[in-house]
LUMBARO-916343 format. One record per atom (N, C-alpha, C): x, y, z negated; residue in one letter. Coordinates in steps of 0.02 Angstrom, whole numbers, padded with zeros to 5 digits, always signed. Layout:
<atoms>
XYZa ...
</atoms>
This chain:
<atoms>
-02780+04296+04010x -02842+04262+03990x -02836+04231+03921x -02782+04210+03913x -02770+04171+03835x -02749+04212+03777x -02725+04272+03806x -02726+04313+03754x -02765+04344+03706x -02829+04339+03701x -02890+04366+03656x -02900+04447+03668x -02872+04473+03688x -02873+04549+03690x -02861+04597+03740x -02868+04555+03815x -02884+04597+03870x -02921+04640+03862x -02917+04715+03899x -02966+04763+03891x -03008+04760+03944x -03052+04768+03927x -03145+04770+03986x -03095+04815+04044x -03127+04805+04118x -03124+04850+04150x -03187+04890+04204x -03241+04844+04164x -03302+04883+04188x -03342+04891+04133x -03381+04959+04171x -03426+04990+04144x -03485+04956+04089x -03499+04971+04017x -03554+04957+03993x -03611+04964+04055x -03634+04997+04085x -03720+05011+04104x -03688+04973+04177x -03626+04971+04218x -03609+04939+04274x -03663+04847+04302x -03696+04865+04375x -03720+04772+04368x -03652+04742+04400x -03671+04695+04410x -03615+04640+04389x -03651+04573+04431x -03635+04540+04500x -03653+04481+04510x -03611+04420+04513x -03642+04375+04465x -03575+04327+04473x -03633+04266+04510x -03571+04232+04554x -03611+04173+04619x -03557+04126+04592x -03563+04065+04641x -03532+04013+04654x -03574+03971+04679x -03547+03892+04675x -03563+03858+04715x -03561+03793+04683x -03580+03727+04655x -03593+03669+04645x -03589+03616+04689x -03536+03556+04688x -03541+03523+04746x -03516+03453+04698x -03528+03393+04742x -03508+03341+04705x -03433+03324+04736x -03382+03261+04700x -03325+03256+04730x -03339+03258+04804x -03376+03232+04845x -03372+03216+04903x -03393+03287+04943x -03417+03348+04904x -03431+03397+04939x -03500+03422+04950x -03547+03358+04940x -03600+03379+04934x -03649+03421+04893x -03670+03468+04919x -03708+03501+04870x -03746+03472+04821x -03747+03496+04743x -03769+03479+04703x -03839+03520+04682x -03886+03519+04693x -03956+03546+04703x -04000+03530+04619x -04037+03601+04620x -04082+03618+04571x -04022+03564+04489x -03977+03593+04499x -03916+03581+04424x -03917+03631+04367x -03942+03621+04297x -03928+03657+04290x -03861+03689+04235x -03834+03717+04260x -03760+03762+04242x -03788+03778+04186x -03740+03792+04141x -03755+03827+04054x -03678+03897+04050x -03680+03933+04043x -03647+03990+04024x -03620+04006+03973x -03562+04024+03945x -03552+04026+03882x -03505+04081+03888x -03495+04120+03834x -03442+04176+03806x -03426+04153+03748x -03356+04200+03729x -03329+04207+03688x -03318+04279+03660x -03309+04274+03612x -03315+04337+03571x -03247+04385+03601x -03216+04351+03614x -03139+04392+03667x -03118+04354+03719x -03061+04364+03739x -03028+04372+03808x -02987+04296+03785x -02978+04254+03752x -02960+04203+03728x -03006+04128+03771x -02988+04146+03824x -03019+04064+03851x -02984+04011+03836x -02931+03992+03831x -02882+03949+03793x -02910+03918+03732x -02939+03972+03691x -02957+03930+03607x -03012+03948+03602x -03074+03948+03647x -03157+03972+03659x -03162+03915+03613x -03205+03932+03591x -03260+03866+03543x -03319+03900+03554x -03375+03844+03598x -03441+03864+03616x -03473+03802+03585x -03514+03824+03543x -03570+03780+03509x -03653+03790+03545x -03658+03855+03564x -03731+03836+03613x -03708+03876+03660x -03742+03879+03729x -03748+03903+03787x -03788+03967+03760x -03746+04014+03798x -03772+04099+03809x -03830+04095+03862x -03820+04081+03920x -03893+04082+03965x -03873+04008+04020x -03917+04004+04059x -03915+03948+04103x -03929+03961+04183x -03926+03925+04210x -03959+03935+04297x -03960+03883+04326x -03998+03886+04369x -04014+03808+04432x -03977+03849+04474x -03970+03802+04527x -03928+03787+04589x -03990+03791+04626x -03957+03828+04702x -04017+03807+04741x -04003+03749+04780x -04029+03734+04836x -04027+03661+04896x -03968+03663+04911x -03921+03720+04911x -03863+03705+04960x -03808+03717+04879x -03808+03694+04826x -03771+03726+04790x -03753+03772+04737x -03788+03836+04796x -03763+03892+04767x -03807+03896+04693x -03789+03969+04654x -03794+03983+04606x -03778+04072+04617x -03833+04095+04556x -03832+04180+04566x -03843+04212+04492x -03834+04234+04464x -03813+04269+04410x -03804+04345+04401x -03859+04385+04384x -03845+04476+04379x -03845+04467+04289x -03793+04523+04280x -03766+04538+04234x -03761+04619+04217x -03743+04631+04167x -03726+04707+04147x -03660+04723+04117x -03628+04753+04143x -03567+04740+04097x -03539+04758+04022x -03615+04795+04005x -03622+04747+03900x -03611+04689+03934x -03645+04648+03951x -03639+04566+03946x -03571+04542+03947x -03524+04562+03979x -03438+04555+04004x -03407+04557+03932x -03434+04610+03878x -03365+04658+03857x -03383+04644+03787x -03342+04640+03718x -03354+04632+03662x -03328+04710+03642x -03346+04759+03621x -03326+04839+03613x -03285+04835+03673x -03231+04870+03664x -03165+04881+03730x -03140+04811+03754x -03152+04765+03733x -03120+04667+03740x -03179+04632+03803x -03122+04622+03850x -03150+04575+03896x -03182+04511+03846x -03237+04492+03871x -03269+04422+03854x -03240+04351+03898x -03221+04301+03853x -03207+04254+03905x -03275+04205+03924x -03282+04190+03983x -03343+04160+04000x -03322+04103+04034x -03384+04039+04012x -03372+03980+04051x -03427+03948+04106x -03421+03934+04148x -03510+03896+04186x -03455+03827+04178x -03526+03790+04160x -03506+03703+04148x -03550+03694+04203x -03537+03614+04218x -03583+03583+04263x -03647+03557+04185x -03693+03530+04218x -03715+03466+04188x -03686+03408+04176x -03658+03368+04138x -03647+03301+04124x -03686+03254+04131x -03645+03229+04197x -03677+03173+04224x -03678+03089+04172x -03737+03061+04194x -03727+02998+04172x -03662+02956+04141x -03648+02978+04233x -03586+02907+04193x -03507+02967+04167x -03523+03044+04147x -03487+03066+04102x -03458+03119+04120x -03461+03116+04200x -03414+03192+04224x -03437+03247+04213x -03401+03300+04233x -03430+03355+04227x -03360+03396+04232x -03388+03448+04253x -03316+03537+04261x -03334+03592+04246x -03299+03627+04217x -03298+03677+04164x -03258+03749+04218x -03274+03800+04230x -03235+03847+04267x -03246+03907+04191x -03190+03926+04185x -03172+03988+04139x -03135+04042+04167x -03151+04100+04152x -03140+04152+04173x -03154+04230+04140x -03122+04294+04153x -03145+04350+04130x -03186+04385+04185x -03253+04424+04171x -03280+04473+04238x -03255+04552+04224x -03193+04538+04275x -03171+04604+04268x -03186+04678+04346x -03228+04663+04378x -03262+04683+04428x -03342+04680+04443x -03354+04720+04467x -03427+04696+04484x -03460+04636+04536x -03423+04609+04569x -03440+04540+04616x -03395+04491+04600x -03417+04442+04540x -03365+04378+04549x -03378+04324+04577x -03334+04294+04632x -03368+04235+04679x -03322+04172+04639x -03345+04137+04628x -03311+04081+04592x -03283+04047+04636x -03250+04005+04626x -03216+03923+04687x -03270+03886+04685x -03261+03865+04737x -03296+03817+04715x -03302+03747+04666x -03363+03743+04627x -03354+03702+04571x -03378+03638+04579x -03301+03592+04609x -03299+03513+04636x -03310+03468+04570x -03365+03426+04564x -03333+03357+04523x -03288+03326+04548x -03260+03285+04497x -03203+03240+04503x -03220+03175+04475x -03231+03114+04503x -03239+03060+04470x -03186+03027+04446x -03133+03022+04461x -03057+02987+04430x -03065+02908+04446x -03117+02903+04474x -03121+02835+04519x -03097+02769+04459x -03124+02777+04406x -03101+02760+04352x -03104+02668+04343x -03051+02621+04322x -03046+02559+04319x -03018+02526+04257x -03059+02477+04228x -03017+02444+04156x -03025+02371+04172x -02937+02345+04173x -02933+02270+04181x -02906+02234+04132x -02933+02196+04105x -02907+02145+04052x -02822+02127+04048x -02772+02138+04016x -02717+02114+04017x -02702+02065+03972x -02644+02035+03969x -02626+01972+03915x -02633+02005+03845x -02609+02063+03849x -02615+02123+03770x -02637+02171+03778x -02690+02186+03803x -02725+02259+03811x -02769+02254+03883x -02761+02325+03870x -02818+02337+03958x -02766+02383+03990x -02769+02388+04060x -02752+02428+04098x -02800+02471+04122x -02780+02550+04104x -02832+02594+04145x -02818+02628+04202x -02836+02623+04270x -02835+02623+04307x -02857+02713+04327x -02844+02783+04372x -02882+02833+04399x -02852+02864+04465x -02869+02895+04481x -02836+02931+04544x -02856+02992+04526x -02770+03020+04527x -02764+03101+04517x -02803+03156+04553x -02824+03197+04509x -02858+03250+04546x -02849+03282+04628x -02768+03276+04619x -02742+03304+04701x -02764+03242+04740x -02763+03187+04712x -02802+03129+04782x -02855+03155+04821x -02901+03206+04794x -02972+03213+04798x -02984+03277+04803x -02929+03337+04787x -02966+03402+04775x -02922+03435+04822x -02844+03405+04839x -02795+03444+04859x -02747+03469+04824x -02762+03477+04759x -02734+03512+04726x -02715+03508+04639x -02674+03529+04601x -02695+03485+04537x -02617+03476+04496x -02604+03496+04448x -02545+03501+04417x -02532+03441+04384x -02562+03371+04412x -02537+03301+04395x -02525+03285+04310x -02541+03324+04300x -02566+03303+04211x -02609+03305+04176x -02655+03242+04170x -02698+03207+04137x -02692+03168+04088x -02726+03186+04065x -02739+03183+03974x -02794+03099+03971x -02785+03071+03946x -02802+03006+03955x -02836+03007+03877x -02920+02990+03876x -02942+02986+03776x -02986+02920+03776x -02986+02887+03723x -03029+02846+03699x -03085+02872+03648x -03156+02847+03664x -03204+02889+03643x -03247+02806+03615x -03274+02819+03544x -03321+02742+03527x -03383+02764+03547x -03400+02756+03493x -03505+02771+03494x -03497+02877+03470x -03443+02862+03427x -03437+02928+03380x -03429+02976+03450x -03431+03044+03453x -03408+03094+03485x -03321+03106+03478x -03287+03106+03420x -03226+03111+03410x -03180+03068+03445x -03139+03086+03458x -03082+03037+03524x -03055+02971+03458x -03039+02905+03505x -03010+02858+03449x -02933+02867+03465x -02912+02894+03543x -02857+02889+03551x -02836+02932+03606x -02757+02960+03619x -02762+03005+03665x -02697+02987+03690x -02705+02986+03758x -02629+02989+03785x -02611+03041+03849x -02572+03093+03830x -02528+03145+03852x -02495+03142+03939x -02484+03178+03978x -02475+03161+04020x -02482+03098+04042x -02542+03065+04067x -02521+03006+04074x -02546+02979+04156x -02507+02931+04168x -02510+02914+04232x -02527+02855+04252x -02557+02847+04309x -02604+02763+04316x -02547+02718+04329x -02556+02660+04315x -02617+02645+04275x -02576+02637+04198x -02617+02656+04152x -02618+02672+04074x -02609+02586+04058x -02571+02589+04011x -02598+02491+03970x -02601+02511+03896x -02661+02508+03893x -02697+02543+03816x -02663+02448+03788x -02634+02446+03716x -02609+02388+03697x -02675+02379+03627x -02671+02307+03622x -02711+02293+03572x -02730+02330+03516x -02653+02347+03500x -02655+02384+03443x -02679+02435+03436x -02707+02473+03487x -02752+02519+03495x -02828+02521+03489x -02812+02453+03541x -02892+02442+03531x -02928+02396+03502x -02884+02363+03416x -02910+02306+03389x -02963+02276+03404x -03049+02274+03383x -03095+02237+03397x -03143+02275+03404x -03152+02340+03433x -03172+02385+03417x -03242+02384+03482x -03291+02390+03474x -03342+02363+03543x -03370+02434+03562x -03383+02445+03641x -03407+02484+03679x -03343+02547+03685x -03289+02535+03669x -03248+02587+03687x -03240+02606+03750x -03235+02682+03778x -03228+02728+03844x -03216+02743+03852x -03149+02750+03885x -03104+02789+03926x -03111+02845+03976x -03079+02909+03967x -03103+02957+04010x -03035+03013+04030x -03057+03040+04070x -02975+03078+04093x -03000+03151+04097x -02942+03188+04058x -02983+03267+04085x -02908+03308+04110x -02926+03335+04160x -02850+03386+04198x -02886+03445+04199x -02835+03507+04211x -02863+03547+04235x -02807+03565+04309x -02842+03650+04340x -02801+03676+04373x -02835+03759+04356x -02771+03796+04413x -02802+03834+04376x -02819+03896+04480x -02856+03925+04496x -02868+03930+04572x -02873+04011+04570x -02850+04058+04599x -02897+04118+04606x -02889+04141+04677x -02959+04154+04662x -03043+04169+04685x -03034+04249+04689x -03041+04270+04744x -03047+04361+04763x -03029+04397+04693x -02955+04394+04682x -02916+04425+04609x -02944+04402+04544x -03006+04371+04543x -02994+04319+04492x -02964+04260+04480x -02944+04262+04423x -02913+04193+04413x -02950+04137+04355x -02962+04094+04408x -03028+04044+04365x -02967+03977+04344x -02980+03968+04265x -02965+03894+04255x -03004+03843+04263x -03018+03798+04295x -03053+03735+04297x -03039+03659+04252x -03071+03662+04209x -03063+03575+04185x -03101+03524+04200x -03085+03470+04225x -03119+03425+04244x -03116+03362+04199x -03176+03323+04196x -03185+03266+04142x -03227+03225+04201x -03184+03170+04190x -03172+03096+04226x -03248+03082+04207x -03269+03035+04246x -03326+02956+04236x -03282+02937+04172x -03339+02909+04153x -03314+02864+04100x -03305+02789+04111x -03256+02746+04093x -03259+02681+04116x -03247+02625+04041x -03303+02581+04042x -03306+02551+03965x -03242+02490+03973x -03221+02485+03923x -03155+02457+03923x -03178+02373+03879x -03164+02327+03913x -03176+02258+03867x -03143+02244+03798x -03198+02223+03765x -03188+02214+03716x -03134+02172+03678x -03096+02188+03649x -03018+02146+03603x -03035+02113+03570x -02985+02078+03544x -03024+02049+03478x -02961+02061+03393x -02901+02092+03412x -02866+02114+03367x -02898+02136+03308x -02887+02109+03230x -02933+02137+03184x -02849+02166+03117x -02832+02244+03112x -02758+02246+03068x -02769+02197+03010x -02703+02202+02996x -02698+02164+02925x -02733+02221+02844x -02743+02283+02888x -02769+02339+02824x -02842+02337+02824x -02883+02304+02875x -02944+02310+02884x -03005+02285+02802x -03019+02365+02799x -03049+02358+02727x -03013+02364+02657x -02950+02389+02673x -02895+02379+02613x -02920+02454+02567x -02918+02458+02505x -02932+02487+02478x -02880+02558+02488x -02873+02631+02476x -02830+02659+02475x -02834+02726+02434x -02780+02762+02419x -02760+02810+02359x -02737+02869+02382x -02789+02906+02369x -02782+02995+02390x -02811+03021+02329x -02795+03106+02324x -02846+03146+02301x -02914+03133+02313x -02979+03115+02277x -03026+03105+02297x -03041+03074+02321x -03011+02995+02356x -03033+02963+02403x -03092+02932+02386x -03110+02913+02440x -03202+02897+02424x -03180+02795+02441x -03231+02764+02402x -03236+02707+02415x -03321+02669+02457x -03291+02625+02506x -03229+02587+02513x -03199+02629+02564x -03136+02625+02568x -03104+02670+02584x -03107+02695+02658x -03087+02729+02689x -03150+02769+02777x -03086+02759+02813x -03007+02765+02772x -02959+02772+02825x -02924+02685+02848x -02965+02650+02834x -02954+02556+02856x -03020+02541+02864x -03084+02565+02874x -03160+02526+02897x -03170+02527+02946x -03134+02551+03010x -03126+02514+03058x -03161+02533+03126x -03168+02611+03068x -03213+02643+03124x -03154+02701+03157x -03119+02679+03236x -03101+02705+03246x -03091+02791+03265x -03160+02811+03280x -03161+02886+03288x -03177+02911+03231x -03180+02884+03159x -03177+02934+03114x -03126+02992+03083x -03148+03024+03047x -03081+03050+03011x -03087+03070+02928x -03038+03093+02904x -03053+03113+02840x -03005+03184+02852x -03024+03229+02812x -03016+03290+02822x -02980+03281+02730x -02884+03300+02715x -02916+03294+02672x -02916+03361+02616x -02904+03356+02547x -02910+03427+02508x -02825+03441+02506x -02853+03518+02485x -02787+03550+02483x -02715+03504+02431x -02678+03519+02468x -02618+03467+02416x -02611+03412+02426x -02632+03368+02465x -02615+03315+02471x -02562+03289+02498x -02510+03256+02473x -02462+03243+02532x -02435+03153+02522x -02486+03121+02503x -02444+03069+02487x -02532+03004+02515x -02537+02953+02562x -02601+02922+02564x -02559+02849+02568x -02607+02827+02502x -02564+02743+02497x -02638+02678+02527x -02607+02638+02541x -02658+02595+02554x -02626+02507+02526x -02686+02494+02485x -02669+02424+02448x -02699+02372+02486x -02634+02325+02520x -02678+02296+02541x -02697+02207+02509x -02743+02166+02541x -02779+02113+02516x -02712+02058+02503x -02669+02056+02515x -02603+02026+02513x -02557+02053+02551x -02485+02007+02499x -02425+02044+02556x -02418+02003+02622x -02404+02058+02665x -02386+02055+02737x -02315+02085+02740x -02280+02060+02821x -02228+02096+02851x -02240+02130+02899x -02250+02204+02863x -02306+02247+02926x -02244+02256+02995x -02288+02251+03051x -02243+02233+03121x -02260+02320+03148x -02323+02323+03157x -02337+02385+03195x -02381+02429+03139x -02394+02506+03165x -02458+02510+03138x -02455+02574+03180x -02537+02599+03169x -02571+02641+03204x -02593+02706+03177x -02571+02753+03186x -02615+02812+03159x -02660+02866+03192x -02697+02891+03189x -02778+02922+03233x -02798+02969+03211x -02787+03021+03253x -02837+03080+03205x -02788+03099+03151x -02726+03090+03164x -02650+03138+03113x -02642+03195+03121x -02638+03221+03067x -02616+03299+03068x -02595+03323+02996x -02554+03369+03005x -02524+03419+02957x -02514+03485+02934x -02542+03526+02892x -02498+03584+02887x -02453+03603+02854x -02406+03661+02883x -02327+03699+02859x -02314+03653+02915x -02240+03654+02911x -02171+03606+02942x -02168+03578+02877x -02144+03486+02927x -02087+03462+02860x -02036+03456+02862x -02014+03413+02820x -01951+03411+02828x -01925+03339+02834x -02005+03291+02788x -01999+03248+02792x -02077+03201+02790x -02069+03152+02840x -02156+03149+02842x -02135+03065+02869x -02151+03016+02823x -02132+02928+02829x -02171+02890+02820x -02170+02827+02838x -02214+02782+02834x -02168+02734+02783x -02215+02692+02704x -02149+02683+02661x -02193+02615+02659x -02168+02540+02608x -02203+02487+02591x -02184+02481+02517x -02221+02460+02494x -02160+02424+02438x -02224+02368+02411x -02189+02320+02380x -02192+02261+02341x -02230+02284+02277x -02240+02325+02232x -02242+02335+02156x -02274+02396+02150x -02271+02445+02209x -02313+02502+02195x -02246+02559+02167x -02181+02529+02142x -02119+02563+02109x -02076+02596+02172x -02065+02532+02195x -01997+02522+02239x -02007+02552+02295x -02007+02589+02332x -02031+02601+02428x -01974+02598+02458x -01985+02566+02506x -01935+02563+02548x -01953+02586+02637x -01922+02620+02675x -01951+02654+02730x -01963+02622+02768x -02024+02633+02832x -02033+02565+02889x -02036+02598+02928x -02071+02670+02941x -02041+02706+02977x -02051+02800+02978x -01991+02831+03012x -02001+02911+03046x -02054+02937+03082x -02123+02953+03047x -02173+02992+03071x -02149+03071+03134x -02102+03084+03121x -02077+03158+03131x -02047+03152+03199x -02090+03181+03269x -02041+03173+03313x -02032+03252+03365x -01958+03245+03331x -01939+03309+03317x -01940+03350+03263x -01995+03417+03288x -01998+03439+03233x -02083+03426+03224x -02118+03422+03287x -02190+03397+03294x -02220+03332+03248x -02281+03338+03237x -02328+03269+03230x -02365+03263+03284x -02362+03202+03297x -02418+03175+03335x -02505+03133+03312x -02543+03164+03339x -02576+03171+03326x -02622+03061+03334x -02588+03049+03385x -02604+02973+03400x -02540+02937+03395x -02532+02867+03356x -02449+02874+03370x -02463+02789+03351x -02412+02762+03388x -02407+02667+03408x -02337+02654+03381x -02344+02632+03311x -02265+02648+03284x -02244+02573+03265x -02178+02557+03284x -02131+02486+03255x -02100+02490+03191x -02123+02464+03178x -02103+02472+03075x -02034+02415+03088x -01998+02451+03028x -01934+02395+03047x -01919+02369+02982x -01976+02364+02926x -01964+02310+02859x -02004+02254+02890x -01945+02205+02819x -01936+02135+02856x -01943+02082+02773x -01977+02124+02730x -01982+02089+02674x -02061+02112+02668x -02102+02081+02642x -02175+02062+02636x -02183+02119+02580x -02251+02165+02581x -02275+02223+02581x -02324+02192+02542x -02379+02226+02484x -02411+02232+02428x -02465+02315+02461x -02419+02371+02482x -02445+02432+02475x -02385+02461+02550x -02442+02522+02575x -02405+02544+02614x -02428+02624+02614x -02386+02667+02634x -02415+02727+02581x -02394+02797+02680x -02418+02840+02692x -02374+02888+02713x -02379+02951+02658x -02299+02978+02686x -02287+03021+02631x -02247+03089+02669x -02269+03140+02662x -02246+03204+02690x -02197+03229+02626x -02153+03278+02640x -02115+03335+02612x -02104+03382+02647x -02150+03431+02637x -02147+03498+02666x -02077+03538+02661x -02053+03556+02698x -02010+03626+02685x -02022+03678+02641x -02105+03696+02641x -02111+03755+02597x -02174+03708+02558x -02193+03756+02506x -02245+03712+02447x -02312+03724+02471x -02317+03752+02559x -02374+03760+02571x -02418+03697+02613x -02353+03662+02636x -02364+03603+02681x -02402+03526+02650x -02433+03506+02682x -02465+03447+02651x -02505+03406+02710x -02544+03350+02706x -02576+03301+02753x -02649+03347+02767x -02650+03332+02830x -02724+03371+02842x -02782+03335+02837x -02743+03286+02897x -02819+03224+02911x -02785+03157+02947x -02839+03133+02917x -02825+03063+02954x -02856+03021+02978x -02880+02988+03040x -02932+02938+03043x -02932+02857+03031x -02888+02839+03064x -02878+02759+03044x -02793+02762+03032x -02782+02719+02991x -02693+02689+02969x -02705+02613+02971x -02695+02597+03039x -02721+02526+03040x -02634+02480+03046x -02619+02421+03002x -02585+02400+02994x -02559+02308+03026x -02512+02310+03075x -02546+02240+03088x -02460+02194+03087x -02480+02146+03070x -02431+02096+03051x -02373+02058+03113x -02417+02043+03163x -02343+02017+03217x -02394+02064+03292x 
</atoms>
């Protein structure tokens, strides 16, 4: 399925019925819903990018769902199509995604369960605790790794955490002062259904997380790229932004309003291309001198969200990250916030 280049195994002029079924966590049928459909240009369900829905369908009283097809509709020339039925997105945020190839003429889907993640955020002395219950609590079944994101007003995630397991303690420094932030969990599994094999992803309720009051010591600090735009987007504090940036860049400094002894800092929305070799977080006093606070590089990976302990201990003017590619093709991609905070 993730390979992009399965070959069709039915007929152009062949029909084709694809069914399933709609139910909520508890089992109950989910009635007159309506499902949205999507393909991909190949056999690549793994890296689908769907920007509008191919066709749609209601559910009837008990669920179900019915779908005739042709198998043109299946096949891109000789290339299986990868196809998705979503639920509707509910209110408070859920929703499941089943992906799959139609490589037969009758595909019966699994059935397609919501998952609420029973979702909870409690105030701690330094953060919130997020609270869910794993998919297998509820479905039976479920490869116990959930992806844990912070979402603002923006669509773009403010924060993401990787396998993660309840309950989460999102720390200040994550979530400086930032208001209406929402926490949400997405797993998948993967089930097959009469020789198909359907992936399912599921996306949690959303649960709004109380408000912090942490404000970094970079908040609003001016900063120095190729092109950077003023006032500067990667310290305003808007956590789900990003900056995308131009080719070549490998060096983003930020001046800040006085010196500090930066303690922690935060980076959002990181990324790189090539390998490096060398990719740091530096300070210096004068704009001359840098001295390192800390190893961006873990391993050979970047991370894309990262809660880092700076270990300078003399008061900071400027704080800069700085890549060195291996080859002269490597450089900074993007970045959303470099938020900097003092104890």
């Amino acid at each position: 399925m993730s390979g992009g280049c399965t070959e069709s195994k039915v007929a152009e002029d062949q029909d084709i019925v694809l069914s399933g079924r709609l139910v909520d966590e508890a089992g109950a049928p989910l009635s007159d819903a309506l499902l949205k459909l999507y393909r991909s240009e190949n056999s690549a369900c793994a890296f689908a990018a769907f920007s509008s829905s191919w066709r749609s369908v209601k559910t009837r009283v008990d669920g179900t769902f019915e779908v005739d097809l042709l198998g043109a509709d299946t096949r891109n020339g000789s290339i299986a199509r990868c196809f998705v039925a979503r639920s509707p997105e509910q209110s408070q945020g859920r929703r499941v995604s089943a992906f799959f190839l139609i490589q037969q003429s009758e595909v019966a889907l699994p059935v397609i369960q919501e998952w609420t993640g029973t979702m909870t955020a409690t105030a701690q002395a330094q953060g919130v605790s997020v609270g869910f219950r794993p998919l297998s609590a509820t479905h039976g079944a479920g490869n116990n790794e959930h992806v844990l994101s912070l979402h603002p007003s923006s669509a773009r995630e403010a924060w993401q955490v990787l396998k993660a397991t309840s309950p989460v303690l999102l720390s200040d420094y994550v979530l400086e002062d930032a208001e209406g932030l929402k926490a949400s969990i997405i797993t998948t599994r993967d089930v097959n259904a009469g020789g198909v094999t359907v992936g399912l992803t599921y996306t949690s309720d959303d649960v709004v997380l109380p408000r912090r009051a942490l404000v970094p010591a970079s908040r609003g600090a001016a900063c120095t790229y190729l092109n950077a735009e003023t006032p500067c987007r990667v310290t305003n504090g808007d956590l789900g932004g990003i900056v995308l940036f131009q080719e070549g860049v490998r060096e983003v400094a930020v001046q800040l309003s006085r010196p500090v002894v930066p303690r922690k800092a935060v980076l959002r929305n990181f990324g790189v291309t090539g390998t490096m070799s060398e990719l740091v977080l530096e300070g210096s006093a004068d704009g001359a001198q840098w001295m390192p606070l800390a190893n961006l590089l873990d391993g050979a990976s970047v991370q894309s969200f990262m809660e880092v302990d700076l270990t300078g201990t003399t008061p900071v003017s400027q704080v800069r990250v700085r890549a060195t590619p291996q080859e002269s093709v490597g450089a900074l991609r993007s970045l959303g916030q470099l938020s900097l905070f003092e104890e």
